[in-house]
N, C-alpha and C positions, 0 to 999 in steps of 0.2 A: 430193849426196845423190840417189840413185834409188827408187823408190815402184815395187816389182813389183804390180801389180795382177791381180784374177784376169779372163778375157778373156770378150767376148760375154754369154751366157746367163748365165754363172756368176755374174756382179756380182752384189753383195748390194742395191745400191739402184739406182732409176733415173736419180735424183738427189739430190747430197747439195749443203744450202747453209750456209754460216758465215751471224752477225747477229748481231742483236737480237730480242727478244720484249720489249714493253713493253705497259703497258694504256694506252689509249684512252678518256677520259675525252670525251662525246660531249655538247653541249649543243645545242637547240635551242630556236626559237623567240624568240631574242634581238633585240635592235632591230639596224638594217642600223650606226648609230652607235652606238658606244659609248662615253658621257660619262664623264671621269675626276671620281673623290667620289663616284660615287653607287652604290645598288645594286641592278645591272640583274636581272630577274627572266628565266630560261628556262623555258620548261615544259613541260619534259622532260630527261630527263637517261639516259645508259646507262653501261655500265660493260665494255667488250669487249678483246677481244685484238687489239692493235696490234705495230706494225712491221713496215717493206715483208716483210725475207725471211721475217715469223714468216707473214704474210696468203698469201705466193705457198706457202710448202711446206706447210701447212697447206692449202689448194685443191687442189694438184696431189697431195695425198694425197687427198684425195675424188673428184678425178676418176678414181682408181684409180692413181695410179704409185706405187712403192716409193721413200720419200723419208727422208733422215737430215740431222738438223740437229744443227750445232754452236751454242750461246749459251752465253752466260755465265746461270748459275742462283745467284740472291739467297733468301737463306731470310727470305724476307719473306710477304706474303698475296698480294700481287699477281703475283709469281711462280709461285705457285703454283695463281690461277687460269689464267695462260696456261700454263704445262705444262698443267694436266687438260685445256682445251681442243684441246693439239697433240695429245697424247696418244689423247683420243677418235676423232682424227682418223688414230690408226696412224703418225703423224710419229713417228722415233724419236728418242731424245732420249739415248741412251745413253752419248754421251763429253758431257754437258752440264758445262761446267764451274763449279765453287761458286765461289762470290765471296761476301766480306761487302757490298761496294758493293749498292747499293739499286737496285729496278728501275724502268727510266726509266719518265717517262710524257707522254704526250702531250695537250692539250686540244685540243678541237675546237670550234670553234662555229660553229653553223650557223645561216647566214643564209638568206633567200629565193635569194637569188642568188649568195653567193662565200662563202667559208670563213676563218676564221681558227683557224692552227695554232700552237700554243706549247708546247714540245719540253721537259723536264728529262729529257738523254741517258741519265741514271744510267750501269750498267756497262756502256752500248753501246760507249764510248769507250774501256776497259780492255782489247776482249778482244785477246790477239798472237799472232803468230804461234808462240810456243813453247808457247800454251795447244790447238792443234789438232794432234787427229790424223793425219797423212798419209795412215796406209795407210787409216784408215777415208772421207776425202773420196774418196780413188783408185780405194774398190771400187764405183764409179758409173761407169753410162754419160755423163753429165751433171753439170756443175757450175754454179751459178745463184750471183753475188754482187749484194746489192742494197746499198742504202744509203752505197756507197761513201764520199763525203764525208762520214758519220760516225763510219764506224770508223778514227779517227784513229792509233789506237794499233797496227790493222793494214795502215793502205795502204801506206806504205815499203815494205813486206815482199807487197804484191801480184801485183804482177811476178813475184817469186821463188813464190811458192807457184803462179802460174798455170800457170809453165815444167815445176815441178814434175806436175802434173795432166795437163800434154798429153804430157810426157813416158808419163805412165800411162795414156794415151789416151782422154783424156777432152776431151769439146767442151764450151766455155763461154760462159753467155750471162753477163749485168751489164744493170742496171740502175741507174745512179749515183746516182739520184733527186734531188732539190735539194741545192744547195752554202749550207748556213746562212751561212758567210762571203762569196757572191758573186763570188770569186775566180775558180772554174771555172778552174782553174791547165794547161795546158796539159801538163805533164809527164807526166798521163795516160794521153799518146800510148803512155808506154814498157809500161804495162798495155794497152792495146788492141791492142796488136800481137799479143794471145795468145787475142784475145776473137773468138767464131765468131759471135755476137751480140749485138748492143748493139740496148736494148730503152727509150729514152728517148720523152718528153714531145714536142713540138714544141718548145717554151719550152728543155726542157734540153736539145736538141740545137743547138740557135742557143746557147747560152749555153755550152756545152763548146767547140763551134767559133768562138769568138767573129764571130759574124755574122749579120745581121740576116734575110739572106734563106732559109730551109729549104731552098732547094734547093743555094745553095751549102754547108749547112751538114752537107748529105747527102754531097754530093759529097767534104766535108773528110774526114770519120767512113770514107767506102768508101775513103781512104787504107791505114786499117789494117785494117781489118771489113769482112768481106764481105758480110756481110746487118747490115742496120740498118734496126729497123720500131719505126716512128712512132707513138706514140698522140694520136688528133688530136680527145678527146671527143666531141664532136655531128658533128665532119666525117669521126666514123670513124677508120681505120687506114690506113696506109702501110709497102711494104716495100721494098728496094731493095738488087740487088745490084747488081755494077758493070756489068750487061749486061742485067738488066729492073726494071720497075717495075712492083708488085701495087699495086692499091685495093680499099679493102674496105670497104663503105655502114656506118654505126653501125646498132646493131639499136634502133629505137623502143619505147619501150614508156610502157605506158600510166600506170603508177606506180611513181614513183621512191620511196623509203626516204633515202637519200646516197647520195653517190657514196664515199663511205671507203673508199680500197680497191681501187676499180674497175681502176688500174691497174695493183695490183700482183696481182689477180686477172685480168686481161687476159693478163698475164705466164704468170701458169698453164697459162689455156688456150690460148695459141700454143705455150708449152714442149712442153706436154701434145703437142700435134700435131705439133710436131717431131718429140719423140719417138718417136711412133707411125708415123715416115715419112711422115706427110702430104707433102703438098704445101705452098707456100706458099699459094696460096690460102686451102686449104683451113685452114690454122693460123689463117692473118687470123681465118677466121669462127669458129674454134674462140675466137679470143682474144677476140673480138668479144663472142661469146656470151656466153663467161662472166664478163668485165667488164659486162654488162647484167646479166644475172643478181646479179649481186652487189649489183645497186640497189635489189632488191627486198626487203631486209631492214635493217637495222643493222649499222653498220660492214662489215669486208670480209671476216666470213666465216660469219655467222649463215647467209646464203641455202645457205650449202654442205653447213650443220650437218643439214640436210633432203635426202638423198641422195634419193630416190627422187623428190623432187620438181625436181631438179633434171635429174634423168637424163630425166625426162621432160619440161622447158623445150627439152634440148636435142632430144630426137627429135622435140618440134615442129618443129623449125625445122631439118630433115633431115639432125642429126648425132648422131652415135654416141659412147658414152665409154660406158668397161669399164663 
């Protein structure tokens, strides 16, 4: 199969990404333990749009890039609040495909110090490869896959869709995010041979490369990938091809909101600068940015939902987006 794509300027999107959109059920204020039989009180509670690729194309459409998303769409309520959310955000949503499956969701609970997350996938695990459109992923300069290890019902078929895409001449980043089963299977390799960047955790880079130390676990990843950048929360960012290493300081800031997010809006803001030819550095700090940025409200895309105020976090900090 060949995917003619149209070239340059003409492409209809800057990037288009296949996923999930799920809501994000957000609690806070819980005790650090939590005793089974009893019933623990939070106080607080939100209700936002969740899942890695719904958070990164949903940012990277306020940062201003022309972004199209394929998910599976439930005629449910809570589908329907994250569509109006992508939606407001100019994410286009146009080959969304209907499912009767229900839309997954996710709990959060937030402690003083570490999170605990608990997943019901709903139709993230449905969506396949015969439900997406080729030539519409192909009319992009860019293709971003997140969530890898849960779209189970499309990874076999990864490989073949990526071949397809660079075939049409499109660069690809992934972000695998956590492996629920802990498996981190190795055969992966045969998808990363096709991937221009892999955009993992410190945690899931040791855990893809089965190995304990980052630096070998860089080294395993520049096998196949030529740029692999790191998100290392409070130690900042890491980028690394096989002939330099970027570092890049975390940006402090004075109050934190969560972190929900941060690093699939980090994802954003390096993409974002990709895009725009940056440099690597200069992506680091772009990615930086806007993974900080993203702390300062609920979950991982409320701080984005305020353009003007973001455009101006970032020209403090003496960088530019459309």
């Amino acid at each position: 199969m060949t995917i003619l794509s149209e070239q340059g300027s003409l492409r209809t999107f800057d990037v288009t990404l296949v996923g999930e959109f799920n809501l994000d059920l957000l609690l806070y204020g819980l005790p650090e333990e939590l005793s089974v039989e009893r019933e623990l009180l939070a106080d607080r509670a939100e209700m936002v749009l969740g899942g890695s690729p719904a958070i990164t194309a949903h940012n990277l459409a306020m940062l201003g890039d022309r972004v199209g998303f394929i998910s599976m769409a439930a005629k449910d309520a809570f589908a329907s609040q994250c569509m109006r959310e992508l939606e407001a955000a100019s994410v286009d949503l146009s080959r969304a495909v209907n499912t009767e499956n229900g839309t997954g969701v996710t709990v959060l609970l937030q402690h003083d110090h570490v999170r605990r997350m608990l997943t019901y996938p709903g139709n993230t695990t449905h969506l396949r490869f015969d439900d997406l459109d080729l030539e519409y992923l192909a009319s992009s300069r860019h293709f971003h896959l997140s969530s890898y290890f849960l779209q189970t019902s499309l990874r076999d078929d990864v490989p073949r869709l990526f071949a397809l895409l660079k075939e049409a001449g499109l660069t690809i980043s992934v972000d695998t995010n956590d492996d629920p089963s802990a498996l981190w299977n190795h055969s992966i390799a045969e998808m990363l041979q096709y991937v221009d960047i892999l955009l993992p955790n410190e945690q899931e880079a040791c855990r893809l490369a089965h190995m304990e130390d980052l630096d070998d676990a860089i080294a395993w990843i520049l096998q196949y990938v030529p740029l692999v950048v790191i998100k290392r929360g409070s130690e900042g960012a890491l980028a690394c091809t096989r002939a330099h290493r970027y570092t890049a300081s975390a940006i402090k800031m004075p109050t934190i909101v969560d972190a929900v997010g941060a690093g699939d809006t980090f994802n954003a803001g390096f993409l974002h600068g990709f895009l725009q030819g940056w440099s690597v550095d200069r992506s680091l700090q772009s990615g930086n940015l806007a993974g900080a940025y993203s702390t300062t409200a609920i979950g991982g895309v409320a701080a984005f939902q305020n353009r003007a105020a973001m455009q101006q976090f970032f020209a403090e900090h003496s960088l530019q987006v459309k």
